[in-house]
N, CA and C atoms as a LAMMPS dump frame, in Angstrom:
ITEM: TIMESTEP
0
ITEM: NUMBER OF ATOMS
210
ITEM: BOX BOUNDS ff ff ff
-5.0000000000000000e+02 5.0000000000000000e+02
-5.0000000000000000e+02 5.0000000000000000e+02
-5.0000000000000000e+02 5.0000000000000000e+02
ITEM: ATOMS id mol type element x y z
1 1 1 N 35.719 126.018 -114.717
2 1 2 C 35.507 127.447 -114.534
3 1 3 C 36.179 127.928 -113.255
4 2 1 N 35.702 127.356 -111.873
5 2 2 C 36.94 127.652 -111.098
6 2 3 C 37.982 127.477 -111.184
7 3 1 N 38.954 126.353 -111.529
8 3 2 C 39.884 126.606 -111.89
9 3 3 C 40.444 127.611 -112.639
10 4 1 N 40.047 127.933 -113.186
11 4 2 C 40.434 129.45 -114.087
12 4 3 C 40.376 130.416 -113.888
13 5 1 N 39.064 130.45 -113.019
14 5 2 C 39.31 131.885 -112.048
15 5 3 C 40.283 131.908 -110.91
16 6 1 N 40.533 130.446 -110.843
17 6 2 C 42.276 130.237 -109.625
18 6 3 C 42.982 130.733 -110.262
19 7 1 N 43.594 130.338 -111.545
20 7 2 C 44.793 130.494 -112.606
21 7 3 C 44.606 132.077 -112.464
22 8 1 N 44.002 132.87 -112.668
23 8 2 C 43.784 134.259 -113.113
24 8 3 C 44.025 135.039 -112.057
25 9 1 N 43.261 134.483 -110.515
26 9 2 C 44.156 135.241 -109.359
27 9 3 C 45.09 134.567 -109.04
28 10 1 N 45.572 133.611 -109.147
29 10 2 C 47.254 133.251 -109.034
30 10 3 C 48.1 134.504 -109.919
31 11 1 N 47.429 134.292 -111.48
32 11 2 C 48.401 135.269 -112.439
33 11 3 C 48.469 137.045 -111.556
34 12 1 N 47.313 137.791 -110.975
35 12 2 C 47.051 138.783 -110.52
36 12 3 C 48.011 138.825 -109.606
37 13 1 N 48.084 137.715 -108.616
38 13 2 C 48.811 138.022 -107.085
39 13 3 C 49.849 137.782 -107.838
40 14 1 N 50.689 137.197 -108.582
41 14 2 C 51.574 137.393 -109.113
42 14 3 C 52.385 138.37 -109.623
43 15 1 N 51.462 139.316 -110.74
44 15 2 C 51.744 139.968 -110.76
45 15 3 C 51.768 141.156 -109.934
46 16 1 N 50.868 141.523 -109.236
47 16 2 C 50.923 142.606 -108.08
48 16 3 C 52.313 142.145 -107.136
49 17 1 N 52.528 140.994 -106.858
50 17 2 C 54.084 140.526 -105.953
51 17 3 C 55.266 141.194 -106.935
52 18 1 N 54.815 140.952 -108.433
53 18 2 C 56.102 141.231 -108.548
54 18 3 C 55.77 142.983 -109.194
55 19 1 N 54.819 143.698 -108.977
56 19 2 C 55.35 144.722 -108.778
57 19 3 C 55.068 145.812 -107.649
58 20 1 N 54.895 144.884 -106.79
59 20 2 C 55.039 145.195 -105.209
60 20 3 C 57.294 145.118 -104.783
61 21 1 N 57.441 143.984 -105.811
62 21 2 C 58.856 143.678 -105.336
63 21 3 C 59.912 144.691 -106.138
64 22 1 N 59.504 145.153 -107.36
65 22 2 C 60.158 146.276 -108.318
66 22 3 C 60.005 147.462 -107.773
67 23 1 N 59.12 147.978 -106.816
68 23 2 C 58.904 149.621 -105.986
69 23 3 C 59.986 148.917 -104.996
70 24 1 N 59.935 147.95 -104.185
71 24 2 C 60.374 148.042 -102.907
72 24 3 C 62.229 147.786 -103.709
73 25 1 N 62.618 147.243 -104.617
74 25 2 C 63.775 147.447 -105.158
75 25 3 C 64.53 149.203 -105.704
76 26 1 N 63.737 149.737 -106.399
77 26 2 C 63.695 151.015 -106.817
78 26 3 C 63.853 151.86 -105.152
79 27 1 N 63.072 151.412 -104.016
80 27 2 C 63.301 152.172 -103.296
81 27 3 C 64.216 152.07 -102.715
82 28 1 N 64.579 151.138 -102.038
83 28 2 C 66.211 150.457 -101.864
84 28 3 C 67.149 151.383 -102.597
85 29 1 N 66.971 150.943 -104.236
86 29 2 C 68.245 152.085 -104.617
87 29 3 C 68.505 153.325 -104.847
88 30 1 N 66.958 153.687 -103.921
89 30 2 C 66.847 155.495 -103.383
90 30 3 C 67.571 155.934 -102.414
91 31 1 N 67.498 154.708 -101.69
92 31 2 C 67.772 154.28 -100.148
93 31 3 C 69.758 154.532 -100.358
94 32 1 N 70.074 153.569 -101.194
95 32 2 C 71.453 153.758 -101.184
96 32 3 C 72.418 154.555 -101.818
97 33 1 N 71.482 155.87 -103.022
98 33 2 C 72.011 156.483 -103.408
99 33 3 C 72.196 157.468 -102.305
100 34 1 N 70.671 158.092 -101.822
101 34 2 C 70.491 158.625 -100.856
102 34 3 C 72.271 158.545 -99.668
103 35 1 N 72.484 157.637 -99.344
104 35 2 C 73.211 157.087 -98.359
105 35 3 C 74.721 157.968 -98.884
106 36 1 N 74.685 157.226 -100.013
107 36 2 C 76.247 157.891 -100.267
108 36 3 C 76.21 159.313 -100.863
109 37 1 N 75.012 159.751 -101.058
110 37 2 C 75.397 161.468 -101.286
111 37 3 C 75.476 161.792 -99.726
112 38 1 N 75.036 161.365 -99.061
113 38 2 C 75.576 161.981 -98.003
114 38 3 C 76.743 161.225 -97.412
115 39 1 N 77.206 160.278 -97.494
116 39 2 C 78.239 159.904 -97.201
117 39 3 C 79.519 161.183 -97.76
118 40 1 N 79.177 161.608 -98.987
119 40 2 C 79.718 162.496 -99.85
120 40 3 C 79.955 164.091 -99.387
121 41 1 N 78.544 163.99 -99.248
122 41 2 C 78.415 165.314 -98.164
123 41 3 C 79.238 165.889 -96.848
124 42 1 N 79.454 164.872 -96.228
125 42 2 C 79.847 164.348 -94.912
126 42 3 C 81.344 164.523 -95.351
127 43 1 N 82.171 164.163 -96.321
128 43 2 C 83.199 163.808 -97.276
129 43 3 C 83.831 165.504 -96.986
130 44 1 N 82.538 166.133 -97.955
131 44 2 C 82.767 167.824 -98.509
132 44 3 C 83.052 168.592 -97.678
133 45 1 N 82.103 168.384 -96.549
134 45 2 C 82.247 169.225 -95.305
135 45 3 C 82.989 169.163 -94.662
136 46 1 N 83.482 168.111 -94.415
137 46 2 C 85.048 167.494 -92.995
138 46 3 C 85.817 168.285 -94.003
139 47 1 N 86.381 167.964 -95.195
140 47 2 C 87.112 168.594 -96.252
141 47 3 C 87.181 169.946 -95.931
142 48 1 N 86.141 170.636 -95.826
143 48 2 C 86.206 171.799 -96.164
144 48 3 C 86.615 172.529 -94.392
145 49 1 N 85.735 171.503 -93.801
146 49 2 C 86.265 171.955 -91.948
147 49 3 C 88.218 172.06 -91.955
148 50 1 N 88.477 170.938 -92.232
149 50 2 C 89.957 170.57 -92.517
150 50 3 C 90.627 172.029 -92.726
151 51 1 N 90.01 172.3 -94.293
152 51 2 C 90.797 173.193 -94.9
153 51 3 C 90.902 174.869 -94.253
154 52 1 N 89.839 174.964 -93.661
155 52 2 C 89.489 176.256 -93.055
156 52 3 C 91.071 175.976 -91.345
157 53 1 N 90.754 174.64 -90.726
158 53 2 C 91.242 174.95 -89.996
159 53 3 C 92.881 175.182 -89.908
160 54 1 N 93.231 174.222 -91.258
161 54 2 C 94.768 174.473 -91.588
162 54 3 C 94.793 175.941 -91.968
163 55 1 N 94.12 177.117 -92.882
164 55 2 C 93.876 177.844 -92.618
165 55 3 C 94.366 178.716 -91.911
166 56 1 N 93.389 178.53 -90.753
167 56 2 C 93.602 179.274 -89.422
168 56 3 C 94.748 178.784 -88.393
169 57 1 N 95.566 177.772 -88.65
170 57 2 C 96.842 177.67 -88.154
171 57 3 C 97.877 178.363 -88.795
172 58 1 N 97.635 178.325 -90.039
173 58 2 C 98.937 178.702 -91.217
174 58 3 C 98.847 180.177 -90.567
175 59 1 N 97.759 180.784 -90.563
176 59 2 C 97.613 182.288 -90.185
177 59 3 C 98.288 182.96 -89.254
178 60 1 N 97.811 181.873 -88.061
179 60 2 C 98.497 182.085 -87.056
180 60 3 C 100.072 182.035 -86.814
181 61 1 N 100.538 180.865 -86.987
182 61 2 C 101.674 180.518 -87.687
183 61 3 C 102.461 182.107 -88.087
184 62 1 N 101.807 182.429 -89.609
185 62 2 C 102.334 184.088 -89.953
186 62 3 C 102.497 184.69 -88.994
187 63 1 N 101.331 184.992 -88.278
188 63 2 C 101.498 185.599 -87.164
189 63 3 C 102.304 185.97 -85.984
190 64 1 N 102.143 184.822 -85.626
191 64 2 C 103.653 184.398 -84.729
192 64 3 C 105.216 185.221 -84.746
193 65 1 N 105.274 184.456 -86.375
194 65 2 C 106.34 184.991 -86.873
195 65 3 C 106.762 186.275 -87.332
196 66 1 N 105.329 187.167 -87.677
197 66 2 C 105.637 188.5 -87.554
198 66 3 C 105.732 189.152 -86.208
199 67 1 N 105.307 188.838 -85.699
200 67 2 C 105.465 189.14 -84.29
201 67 3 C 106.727 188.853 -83.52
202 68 1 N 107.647 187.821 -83.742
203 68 2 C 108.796 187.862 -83.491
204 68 3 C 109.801 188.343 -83.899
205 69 1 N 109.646 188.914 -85.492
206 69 2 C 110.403 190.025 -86.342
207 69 3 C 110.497 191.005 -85.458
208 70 1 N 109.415 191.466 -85.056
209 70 2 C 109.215 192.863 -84.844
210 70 3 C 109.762 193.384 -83.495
């Protein structure tokens, strides 16, 4: 009879380990999706900083050059 009530919380802690170990996996790959949308993010924005500032050179640039027409 004890023995079996060993076997049964062996099977319990068992199972609670292994789904103690399936959340802490799942969260992990929250963890690393998480990571690269913003890696992505980070991606969009420099991108978009970039583009604004070529932008505002090209402008200037025009500028310049109308200004030396004239």
């Amino acid at each position: 009879m004890n023995e079996r009530k060993e076997l049964s919380t062996n099977h319990e802690l068992k199972s609670k380990l292994k789904d103690c170990t399936d959340r802490l996996g799942d969260a992990i790959y929250r963890l690393i999706i998480a990571r690269d949308l913003t890696v992505i993010e980070a991606m969009v924005v420099r991108d978009s900083v970039d583009y604004t500032i070529e932008q505002k050179v090209m402008q200037q640039a025009i500028d310049n050059l109308k200004f030396k027409k004239i």
